[in-house]
DRENLO-519966 format. One record per residue: x, y, z of N, C-alpha, C, CB in turn. Coordinates in steps of 0.05 Angstrom, whole numbers, plus 5000, padded with zeros to 4 digits. Glycine has a CB too. Layout:
XYZXYZXYZXYZ
...
END
This chain:
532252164628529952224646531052284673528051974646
530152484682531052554712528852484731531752884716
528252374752526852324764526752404792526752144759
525152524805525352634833523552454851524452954834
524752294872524252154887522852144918525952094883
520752274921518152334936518052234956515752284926
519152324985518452085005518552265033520951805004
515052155040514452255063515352155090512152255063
515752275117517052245131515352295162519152385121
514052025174514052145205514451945221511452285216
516352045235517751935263518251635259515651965292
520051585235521351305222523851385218520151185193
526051485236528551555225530651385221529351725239
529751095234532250775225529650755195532350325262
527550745199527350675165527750865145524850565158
527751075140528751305135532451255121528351485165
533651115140536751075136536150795117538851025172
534550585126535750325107533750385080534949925125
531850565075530650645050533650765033527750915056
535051045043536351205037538950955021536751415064
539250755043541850595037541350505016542750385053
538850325003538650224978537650454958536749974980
537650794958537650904939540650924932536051144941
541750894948545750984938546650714919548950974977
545750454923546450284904544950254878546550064915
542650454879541750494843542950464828541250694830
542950294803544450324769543850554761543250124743
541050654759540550934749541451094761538451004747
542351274755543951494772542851744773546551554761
541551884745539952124744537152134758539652184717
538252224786535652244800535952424822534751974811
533452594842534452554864532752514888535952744866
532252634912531452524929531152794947533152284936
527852764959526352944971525352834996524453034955
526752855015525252645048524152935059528552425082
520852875059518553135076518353045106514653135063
518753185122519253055157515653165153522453275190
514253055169510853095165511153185193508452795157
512853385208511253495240512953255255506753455244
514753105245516252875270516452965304519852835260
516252835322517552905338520752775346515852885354
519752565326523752485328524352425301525052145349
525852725290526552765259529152525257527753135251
529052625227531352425226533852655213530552105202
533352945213535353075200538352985211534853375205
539552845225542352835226542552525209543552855262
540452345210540952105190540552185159539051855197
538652325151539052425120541752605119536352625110
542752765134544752975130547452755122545053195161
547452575137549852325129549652205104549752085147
547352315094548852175068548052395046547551805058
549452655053550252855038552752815024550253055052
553152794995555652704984554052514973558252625002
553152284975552052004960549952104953551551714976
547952224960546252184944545252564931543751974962
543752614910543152934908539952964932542353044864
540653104954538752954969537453234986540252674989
534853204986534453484997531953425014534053744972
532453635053531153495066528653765080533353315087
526753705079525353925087523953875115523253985065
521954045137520453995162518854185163521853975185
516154035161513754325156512754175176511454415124
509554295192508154235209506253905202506654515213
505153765211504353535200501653585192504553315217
500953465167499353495152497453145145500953655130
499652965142499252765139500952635102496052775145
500452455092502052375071501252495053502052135065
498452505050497552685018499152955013493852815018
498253065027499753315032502453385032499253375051
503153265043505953225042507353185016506453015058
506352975007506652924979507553214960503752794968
504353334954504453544949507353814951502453554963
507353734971509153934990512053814968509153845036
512853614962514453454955514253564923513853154964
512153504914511553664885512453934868509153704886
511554084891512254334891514654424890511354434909
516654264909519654314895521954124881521154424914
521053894869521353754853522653784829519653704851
524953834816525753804800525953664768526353804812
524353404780524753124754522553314732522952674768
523253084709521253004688519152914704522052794666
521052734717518352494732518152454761518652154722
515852444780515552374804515152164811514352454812
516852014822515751744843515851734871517251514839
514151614879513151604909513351364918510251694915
514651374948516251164962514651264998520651224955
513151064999513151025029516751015042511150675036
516251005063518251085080519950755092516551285106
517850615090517850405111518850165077513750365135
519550225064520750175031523950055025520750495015
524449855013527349725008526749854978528049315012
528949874962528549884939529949724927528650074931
529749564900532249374889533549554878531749134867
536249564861537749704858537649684820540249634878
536049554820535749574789532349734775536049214779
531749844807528149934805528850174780526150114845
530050334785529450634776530750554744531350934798
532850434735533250284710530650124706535850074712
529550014706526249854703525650074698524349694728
524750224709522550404705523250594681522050574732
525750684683527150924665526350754625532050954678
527550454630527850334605524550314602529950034606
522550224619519850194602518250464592517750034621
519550704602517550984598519851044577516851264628
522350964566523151024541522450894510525451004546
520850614526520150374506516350434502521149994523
515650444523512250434523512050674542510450104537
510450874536510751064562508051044573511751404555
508651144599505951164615506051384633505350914632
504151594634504151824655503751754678502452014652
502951524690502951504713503751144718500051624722
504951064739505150764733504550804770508750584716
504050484767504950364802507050044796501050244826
507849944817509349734821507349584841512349794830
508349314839507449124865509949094888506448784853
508649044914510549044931511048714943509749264952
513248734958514348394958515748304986516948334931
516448164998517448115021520647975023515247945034
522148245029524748155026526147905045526248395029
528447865031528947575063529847615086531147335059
529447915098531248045117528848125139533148315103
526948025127523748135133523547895166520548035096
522347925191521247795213519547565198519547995232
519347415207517447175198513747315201518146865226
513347565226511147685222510347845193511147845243
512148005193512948225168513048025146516248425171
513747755136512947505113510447445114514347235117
509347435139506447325133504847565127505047165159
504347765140503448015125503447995103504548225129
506648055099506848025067504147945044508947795063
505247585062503647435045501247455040503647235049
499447565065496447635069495747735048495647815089
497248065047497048355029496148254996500648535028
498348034995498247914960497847704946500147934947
495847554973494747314975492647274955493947265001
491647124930490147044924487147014932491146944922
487646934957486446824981484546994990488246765002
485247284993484547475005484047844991486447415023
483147945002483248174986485748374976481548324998
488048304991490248274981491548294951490548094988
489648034944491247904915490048104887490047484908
489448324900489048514871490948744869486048664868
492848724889494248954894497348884883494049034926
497449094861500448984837499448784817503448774856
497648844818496448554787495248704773494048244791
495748614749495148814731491448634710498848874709
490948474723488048214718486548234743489047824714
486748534763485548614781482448714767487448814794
480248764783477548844777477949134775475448754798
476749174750476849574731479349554731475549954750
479249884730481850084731483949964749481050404743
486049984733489249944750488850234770492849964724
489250144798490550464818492650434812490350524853
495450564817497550504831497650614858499650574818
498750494879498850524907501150714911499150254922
501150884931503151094944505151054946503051174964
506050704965508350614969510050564942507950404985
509350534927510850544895509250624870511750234886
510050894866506850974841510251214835501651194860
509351244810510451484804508251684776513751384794
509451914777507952054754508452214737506652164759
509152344726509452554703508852824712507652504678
511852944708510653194705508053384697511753244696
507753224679505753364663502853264675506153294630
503353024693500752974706500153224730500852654720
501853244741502153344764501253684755505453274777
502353834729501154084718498154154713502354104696
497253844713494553844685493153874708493453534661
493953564729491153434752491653564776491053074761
493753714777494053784815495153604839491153814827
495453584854495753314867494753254885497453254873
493853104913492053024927490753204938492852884941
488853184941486453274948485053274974485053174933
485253004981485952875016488252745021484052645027
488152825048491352745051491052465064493252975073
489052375079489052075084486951865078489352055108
485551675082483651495089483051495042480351655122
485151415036484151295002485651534989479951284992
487451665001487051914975489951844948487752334994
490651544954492151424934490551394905493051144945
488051224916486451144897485051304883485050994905
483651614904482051874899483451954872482352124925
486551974875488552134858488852014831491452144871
489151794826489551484811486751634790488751094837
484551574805481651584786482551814776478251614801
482652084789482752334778484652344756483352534797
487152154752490052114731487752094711492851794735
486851764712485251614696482551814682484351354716
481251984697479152104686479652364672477452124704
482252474675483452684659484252444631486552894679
484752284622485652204603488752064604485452414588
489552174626491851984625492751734620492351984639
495551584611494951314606496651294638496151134573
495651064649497050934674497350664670495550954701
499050484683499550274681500850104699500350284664
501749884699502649734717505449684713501149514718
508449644732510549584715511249344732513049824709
511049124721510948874743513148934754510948554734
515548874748518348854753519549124775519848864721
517749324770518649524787517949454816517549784780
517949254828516749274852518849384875515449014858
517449374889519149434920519249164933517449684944
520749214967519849054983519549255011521748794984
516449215021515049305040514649205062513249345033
516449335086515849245111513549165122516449395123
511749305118509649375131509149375170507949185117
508349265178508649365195509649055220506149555196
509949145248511848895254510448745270514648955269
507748885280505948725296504248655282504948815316
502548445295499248455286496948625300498048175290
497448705319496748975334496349225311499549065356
499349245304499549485283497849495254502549495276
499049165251497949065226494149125231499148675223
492649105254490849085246489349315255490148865251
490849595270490249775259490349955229490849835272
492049825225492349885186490649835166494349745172
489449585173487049465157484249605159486649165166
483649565187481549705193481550025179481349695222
483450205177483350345172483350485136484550365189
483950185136483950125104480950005095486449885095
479449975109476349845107475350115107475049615134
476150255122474350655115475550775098474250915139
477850755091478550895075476950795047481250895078
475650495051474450495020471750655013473750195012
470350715044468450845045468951135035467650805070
470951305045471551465043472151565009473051445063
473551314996473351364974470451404955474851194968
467751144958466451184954464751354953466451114957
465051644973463851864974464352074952464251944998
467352024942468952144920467252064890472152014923
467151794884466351654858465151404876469151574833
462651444878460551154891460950884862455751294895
461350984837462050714813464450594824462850824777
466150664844468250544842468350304868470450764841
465950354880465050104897464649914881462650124914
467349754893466049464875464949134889468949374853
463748904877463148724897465648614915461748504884
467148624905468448424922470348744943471048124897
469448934947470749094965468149054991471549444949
466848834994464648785004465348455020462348804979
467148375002468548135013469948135039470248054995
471848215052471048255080469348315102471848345083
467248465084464548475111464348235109461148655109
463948075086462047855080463047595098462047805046
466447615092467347445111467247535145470047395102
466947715152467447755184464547695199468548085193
463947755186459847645190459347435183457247795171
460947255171460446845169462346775185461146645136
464046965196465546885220464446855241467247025226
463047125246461247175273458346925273459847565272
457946895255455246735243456846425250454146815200
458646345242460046105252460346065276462146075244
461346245297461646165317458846175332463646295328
457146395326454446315340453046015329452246575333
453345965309452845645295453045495330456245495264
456845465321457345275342456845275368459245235342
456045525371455745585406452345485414456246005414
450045525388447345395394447545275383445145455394
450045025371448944715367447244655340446844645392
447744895323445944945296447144735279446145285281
445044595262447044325245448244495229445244035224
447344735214449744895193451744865202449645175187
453244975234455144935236457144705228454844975252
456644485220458244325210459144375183457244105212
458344525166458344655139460344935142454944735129
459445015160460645355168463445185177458645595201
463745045192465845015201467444885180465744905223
466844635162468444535135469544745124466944395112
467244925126468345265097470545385116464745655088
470345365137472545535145475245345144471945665176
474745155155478144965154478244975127478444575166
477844995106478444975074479145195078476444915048
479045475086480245645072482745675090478645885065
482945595124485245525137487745365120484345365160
485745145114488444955097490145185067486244595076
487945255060488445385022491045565036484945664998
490245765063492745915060494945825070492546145069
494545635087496845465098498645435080496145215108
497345215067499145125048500445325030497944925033
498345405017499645584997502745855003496745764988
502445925020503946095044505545885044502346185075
506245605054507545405055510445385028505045185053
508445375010509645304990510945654975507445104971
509845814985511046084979513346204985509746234986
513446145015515346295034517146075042513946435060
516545705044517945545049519445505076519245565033
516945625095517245615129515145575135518145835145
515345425156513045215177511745525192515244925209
513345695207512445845219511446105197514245885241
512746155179511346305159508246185152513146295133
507946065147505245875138503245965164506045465138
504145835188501945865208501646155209502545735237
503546275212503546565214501246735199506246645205
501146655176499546675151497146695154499846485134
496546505172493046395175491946695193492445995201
493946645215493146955238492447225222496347075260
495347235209494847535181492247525172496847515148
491147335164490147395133486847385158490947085096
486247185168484947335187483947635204485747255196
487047745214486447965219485548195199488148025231
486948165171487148315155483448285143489948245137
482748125143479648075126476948175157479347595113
478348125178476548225193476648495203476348075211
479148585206480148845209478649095187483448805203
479449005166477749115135475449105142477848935105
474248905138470848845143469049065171470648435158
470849135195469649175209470349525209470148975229
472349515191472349885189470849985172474950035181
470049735144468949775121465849845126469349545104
465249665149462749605162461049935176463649365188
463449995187463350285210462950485200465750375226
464750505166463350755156461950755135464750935154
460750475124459150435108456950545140459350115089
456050365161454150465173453850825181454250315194
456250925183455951175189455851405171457451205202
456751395152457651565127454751515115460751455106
454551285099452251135083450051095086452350955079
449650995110447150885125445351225141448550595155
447151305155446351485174447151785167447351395200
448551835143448952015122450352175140446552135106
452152185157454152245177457152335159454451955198
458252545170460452685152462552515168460953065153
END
């Protein structure tokens, strides 16, 4: 199996180099590697050009389009049997592309995704994220599980596909706000089989602030809207679970501020779910400051969601706004 290795590129040229470093220690060897600069203003062509010789590696710079697109752009001159797609901001283990190669020779699947994970090299911020993203706790904990609600997606940062997907279905359609998931349904509704490969995972930076972090979320709360406009069946209840929490948030603190007796109830529900991630985060990551850290994340991340989810459910949905 030859596999061509998909990875979009803007203005990340140190992550760009430590992605590139853990493709050179692959077991699998038959592969190669496509970095799309998306319009950078600070490329990274002299850090991909260094590791000409190690890897079969080929570097392109078109105007910026955004990731979907790009992708695409990546498609088009692609080589493999098979495509996989790698966010930028991506460690890889060095036994991923062996995983993957040995299960599509044993069980095949035209399209797969991996779950992503928090390496030990990661900021104590970048751990608690982590933890948020694949928290139980939170809306997180469906992303890389394969006992998630409906259809398996696979996500961008680790999904790969088949040639033959890519001939039949085309490839993204939008280039941002869901068009992981947009693409995923369209695999799934052509007939394709997709699937989950636990073991393939990555480990994902994400991002280093909570600033950053919680422009990401929010923007991940419209992007579900955005999907919905695509396939409205694929709204599901609990993609409703962050409004639900940021509005018993707001509803809690007005409690306590007029002296309402609920508030003593609102406030129990909330320290229980303070403690659940504490601890749990506690016993995950096995740091005091990972743990607290945890509580802030998963916070931002459920209100962040909730309040983008909120914006274009009201605007798109409500007020039938493009």
């Amino acid at each position: 199996m030859f596999f061509s290795i998909i990875i979009p590129l803007y203005n990340r040229p140190q992550e760009i180099k430590e992605l590139l470093e853990t493709l050179t220690l692959q077991t699998y060897k038959n592969f190669e590697v496509l970095v799309i600069e998306d319009g950078s203003v600070n490329d990274a062509a002299d850090i991909v050009k260094s590791f000409k010789g190690q890897l079969d590696l080929h570097y392109y710079s078109k105007p910026n389009e955004g990731q979907g697109f790009t992708r695409n752009f990546g498609f088009e001159r692609a080589k493999g049997d098979y495509f996989i797609i790698f966010d930028s901001d991506c460690l890889i283990p060095e036994d991923y592309l062996e995983i993957v190669n040995n299960r599509l020779q044993t069980d095949w699947l035209d399209a797969y995704g991996g779950p992503d994970d928090a390496h030990p090299s990661f900021t104590p911020i970048q751990r608690a994220i982590s933890y948020s993203m694949t928290s139980p706790f939170t809306t997180g904990g469906i992303r890389g599980n394969k006992k998630g609600i409906g259809q398996f997606h696979p996500r961008s940062f680790n999904m790969g596909i088949s040639r033959k997907v890519w001939e039949t279905v085309g490839g993204f359609i939008i280039t941002r706000l869901g068009e992981d998931i947009e693409y995923s349904i369209r695999i799934h509704t052509a007939g394709f089989k997709i699937g989950l490969i636990p073991e393939a995972k990555v480990f994902h930076k994400r991002r280093t602030s909570f600033y950053q972090f919680y422009k990401q979320l929010h923007f991940f709360g419209r992007a579900r809207i955005n999907i919905y406009k695509f396939f409205p069946k694929e709204l599901k209840a609990v993609h409703f679970f962050p409004a639900v929490f940021t509005l018993g948030l707001l509803f809690t603190v007005i409690t306590n501020l007029t002296g309402w007796r609920i508030a003593v109830l609102c406030n129990a529900m909330l320290a229980l779910f303070i403690l659940l991630i504490f601890f749990h985060s506690l016993v995950k990551n096995k740091s005091l400051k990972v743990a607290f850290l945890s509580i802030a994340a998963a916070f931002i991340q459920l209100t962040a969601y909730g309040l983008g989810f909120m914006q274009d459910f009201w605007k798109r949905i409500i007020l039938k706004l493009s």
